[in-house]
N, C-alpha and C positions, 0 to 999 in steps of 0.2 A: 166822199165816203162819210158815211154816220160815224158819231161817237164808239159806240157797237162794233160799227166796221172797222174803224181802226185798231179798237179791243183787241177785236177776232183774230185781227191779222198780225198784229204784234207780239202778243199772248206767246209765253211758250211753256210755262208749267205754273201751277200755283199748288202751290205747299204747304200745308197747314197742322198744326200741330194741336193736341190734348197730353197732358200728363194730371198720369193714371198713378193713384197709390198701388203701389206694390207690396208685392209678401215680404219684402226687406225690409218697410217701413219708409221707403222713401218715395218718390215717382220716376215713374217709366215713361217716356215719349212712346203715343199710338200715333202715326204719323201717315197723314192721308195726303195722295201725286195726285194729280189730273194734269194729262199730256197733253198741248192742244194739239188733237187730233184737226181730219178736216169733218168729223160730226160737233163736236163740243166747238169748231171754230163757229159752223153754221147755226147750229143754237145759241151763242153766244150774239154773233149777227143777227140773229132773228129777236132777240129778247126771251127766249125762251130757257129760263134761269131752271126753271121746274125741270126740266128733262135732263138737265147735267147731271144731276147726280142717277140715274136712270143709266145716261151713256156710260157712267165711270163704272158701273157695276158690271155693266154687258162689256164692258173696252176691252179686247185684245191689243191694245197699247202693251209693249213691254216696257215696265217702270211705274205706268198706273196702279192704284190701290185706294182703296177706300176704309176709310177708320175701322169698318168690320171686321176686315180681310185682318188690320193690322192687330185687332183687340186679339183675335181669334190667335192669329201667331203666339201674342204676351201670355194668353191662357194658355197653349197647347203646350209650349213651355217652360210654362211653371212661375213666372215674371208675373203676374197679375193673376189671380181669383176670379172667379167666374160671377161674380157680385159684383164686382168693381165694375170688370169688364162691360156686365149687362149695365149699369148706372151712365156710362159714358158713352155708348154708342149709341149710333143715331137713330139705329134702327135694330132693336133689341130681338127682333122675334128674323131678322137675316142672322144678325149674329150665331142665333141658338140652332139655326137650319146651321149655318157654316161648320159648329161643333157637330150637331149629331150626324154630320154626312160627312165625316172623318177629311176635314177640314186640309190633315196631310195631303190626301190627293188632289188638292184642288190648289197647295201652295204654289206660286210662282218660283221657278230656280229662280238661284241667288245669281246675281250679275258676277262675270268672271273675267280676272284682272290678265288684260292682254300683254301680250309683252313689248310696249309701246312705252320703252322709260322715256322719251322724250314729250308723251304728253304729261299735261297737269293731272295730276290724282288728290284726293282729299283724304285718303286714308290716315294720314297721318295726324287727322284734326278729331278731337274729342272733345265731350260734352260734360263741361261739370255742371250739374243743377244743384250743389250743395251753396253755389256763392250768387 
């Protein structure tokens, strides 16, 4: 197996983060998932780097999202400015379709907490960005 191939096949999420000035005056995490699906495994294998972000947009993956999706949420609201917003996204004129096509219907539901207390949960961890 190629370098790639074992990428492809190890790979289970990559996470990546932008903070955004907000209307508080501080920053707000826009936080972009990519699931490895088995398409983003196979582009991944293939070297084909350009098409991932293509997959993660078209992904019916639930959990996936793309810095758009998340800018869009911190504008809709009210956490980020729509100046900001456009300044940090990758692709500013999706973003602006995601607003003017009432971007609410297009939001993923929120993940919902099963009643499984004997799994781990992270709920309980918070983020301070003041330190």
């Amino acid at each position: 197996m190629t370098m790639l191939g074992d990428l492809a096949a190890a790979m289970k999420a990559i996470i990546s983060q932008r903070l955004l000035p907000n209307i508080a005056g501080t920053r707000s995490a826009a936080v972009e998932i990519m699931l490895n699906t088995k398409l983003v495994a196979e582009l991944i294998e293939k070297g084909d780097f350009s098409g991932i972000q293509e997959a993660m947009a078209k992904s019916m993956a639930e959990g996936s999202q793309t810095f758009e999706e998340d800018i869009a949420r911190l504008i809709t609201t009210g956490v980020v400015d729509r100046k900001e917003g456009l300044a940090f996204a990758d692709s500013p004129t999706n973003l602006m379709w995601r607003l003017q096509n009432d971007f609410g219907t297009h939001a993923k539901a929120p993940a919902t907490v099963d009643d499984h207390d004997d799994e781990p949960t992270f709920t309980e961890i918070t983020l301070d960005l003041n330190h």
